[in-house]
C-alpha positions as a LaTeX table, in Angstrom:
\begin{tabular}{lrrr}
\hline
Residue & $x$ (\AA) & $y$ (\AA) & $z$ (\AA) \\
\hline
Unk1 & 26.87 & 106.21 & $-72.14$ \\
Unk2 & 29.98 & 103.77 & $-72.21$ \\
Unk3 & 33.08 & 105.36 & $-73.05$ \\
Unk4 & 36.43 & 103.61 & $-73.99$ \\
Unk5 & 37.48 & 103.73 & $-70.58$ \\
Unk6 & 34.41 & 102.15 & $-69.26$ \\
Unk7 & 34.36 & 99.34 & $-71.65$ \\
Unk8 & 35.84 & 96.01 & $-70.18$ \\
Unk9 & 36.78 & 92.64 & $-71.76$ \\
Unk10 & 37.06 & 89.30 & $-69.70$ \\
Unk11 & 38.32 & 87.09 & $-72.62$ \\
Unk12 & 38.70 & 86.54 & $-76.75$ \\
Unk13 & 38.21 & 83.03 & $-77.76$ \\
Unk14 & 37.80 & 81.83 & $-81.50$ \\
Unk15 & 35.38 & 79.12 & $-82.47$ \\
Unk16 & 37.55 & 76.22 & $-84.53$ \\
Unk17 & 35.96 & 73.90 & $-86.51$ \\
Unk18 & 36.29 & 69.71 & $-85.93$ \\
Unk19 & 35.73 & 67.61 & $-89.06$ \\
Unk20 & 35.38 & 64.33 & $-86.36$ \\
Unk21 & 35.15 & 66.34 & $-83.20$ \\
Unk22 & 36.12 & 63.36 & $-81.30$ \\
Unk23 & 39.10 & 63.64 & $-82.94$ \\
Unk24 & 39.74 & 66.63 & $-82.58$ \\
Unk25 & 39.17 & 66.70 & $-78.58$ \\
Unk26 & 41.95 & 63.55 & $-78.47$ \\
Unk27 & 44.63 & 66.33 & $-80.61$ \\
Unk28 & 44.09 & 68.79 & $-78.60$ \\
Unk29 & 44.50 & 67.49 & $-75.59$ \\
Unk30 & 47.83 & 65.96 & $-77.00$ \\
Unk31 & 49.12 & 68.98 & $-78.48$ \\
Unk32 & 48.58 & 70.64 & $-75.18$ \\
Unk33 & 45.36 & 72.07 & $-74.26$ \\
Unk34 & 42.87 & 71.42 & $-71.12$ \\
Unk35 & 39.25 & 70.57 & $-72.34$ \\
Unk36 & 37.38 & 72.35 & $-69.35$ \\
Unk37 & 34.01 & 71.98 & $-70.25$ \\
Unk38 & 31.52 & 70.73 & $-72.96$ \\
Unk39 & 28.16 & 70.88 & $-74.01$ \\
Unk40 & 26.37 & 71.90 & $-77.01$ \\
Unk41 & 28.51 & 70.39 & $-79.77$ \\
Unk42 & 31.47 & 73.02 & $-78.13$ \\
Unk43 & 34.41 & 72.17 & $-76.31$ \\
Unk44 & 36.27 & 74.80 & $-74.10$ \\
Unk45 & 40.20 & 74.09 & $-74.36$ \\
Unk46 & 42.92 & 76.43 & $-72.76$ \\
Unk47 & 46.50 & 76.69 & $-72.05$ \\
Unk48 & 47.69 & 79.05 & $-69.65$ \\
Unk49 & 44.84 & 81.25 & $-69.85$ \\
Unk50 & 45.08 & 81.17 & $-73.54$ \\
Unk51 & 41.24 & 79.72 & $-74.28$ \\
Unk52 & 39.83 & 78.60 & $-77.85$ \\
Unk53 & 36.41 & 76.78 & $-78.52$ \\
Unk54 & 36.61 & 73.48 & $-80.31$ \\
Unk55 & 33.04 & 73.39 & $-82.41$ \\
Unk56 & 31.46 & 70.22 & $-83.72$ \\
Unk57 & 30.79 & 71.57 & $-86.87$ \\
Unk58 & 33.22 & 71.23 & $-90.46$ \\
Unk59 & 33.31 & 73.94 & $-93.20$ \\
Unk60 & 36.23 & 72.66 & $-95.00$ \\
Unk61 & 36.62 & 76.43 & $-96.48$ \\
Unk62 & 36.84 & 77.77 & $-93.01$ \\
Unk63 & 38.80 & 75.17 & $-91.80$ \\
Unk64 & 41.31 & 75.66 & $-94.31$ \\
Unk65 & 41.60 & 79.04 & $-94.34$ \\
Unk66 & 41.41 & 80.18 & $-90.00$ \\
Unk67 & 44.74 & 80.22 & $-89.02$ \\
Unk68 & 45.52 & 80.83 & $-84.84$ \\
Unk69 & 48.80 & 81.89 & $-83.39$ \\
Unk70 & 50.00 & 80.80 & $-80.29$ \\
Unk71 & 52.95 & 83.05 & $-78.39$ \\
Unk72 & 54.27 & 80.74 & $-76.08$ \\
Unk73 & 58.09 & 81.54 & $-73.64$ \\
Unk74 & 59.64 & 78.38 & $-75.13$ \\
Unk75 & 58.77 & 77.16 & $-78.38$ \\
Unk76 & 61.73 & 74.54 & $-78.31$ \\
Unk77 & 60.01 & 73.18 & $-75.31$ \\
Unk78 & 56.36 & 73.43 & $-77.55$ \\
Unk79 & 58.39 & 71.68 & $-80.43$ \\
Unk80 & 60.00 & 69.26 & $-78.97$ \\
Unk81 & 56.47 & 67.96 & $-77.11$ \\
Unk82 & 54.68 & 68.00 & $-80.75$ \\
Unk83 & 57.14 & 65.51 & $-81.79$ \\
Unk84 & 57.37 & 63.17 & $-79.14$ \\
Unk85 & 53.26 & 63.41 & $-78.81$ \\
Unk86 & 53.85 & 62.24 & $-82.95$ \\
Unk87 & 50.77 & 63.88 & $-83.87$ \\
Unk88 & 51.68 & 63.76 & $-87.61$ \\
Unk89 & 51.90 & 59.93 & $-87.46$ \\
Unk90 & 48.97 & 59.90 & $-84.92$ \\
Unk91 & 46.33 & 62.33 & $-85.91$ \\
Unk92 & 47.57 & 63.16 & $-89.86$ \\
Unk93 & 48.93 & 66.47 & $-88.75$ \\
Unk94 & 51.17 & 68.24 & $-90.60$ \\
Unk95 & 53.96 & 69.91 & $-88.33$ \\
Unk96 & 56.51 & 72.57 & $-90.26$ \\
Unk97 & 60.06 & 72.55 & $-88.50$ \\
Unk98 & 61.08 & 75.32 & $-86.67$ \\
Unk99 & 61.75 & 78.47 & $-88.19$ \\
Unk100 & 63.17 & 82.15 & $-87.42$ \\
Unk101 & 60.64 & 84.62 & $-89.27$ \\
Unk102 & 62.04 & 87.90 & $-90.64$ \\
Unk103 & 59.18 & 89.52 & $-88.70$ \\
Unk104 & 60.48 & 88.28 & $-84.99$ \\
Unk105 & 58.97 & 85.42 & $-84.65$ \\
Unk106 & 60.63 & 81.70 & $-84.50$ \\
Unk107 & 57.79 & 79.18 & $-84.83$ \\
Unk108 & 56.61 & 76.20 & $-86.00$ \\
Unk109 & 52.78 & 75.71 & $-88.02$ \\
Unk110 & 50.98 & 72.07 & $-86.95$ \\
Unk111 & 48.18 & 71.87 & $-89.30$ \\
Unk112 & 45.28 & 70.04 & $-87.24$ \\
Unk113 & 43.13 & 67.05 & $-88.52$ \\
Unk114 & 40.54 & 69.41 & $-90.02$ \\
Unk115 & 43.32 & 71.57 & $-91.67$ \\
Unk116 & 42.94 & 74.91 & $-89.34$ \\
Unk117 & 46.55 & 76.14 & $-89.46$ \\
Unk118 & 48.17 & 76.88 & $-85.62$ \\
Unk119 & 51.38 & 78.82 & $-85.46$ \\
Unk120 & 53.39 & 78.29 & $-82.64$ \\
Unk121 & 56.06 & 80.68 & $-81.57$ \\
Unk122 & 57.94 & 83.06 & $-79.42$ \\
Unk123 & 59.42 & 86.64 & $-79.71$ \\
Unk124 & 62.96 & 85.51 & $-81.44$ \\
Unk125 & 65.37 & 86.30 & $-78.75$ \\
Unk126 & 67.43 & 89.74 & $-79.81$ \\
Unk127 & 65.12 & 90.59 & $-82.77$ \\
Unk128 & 64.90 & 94.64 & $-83.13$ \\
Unk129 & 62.00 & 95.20 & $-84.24$ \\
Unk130 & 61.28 & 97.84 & $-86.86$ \\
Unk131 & 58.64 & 99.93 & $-87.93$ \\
Unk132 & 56.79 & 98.85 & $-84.45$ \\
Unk133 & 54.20 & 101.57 & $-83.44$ \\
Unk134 & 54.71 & 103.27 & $-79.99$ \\
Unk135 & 52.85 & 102.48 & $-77.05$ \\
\hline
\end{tabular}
């Protein structure tokens, strides 16, 4: 029988939803993602080892309500490449500007052309957190 410690895990990846999937590929690839592979009506996208699956398939109440989060080391860097890619003007994103969350977060939200939410952020430098559980 498989016990915790025998139980592995090679990778998490969420399916999000394209209203035009062509689209969608074209954003991604902008914002900052690799497509590695397609087939299917699914498109595999990573960054750093950080994988999601672009779907050809629209649920505007799924769309609108799956938000992802993206941890990145710099999120200056991040912002700074959302607005020179202009993928507001470009795609009809809508891109938040940066902000330092009470919860130790600074980010910035890009909502993509089918309205699934991304936050993009890093730890805030010299947050304390509070309230974290131990390890």
């Amino acid at each position: 029988m498989n016990g915790p410690t025998t139980l592995k895990a090679i990778e998490l990846k969420a399916f999000v939803p394209a209203k035009d999937f062509e689209l969608s590929k074209r954003f991604y690839a902008d914002l900052g993602f690799e497509q590695r592979s397609e087939g299917g009506g699914v498109a595999y996208f990573h960054v750093d080892g950080c994988p999601f699956l672009l779907q050809d398939f629209y649920e505007p109440t799924l769309a609108d309500h799956l938000v992802m989060h993206l941890l990145v080391p710099d999120v200056q860097a991040w912002f700074a490449h959302v607005q020179a890619q202009d993928l507001a003007a470009r795609y009809g994103a809508r891109v938040t500007p940066l902000v330092d969350q009470p919860w130790g977060i600074t980010e910035f939200v890009v909502i993509d052309p089918a309205g699934v939410c991304w936050h993009i952020g890093q730890n805030t430098p010299g947050f304390a957190p509070v309230g974290r559980l131990a390890d």
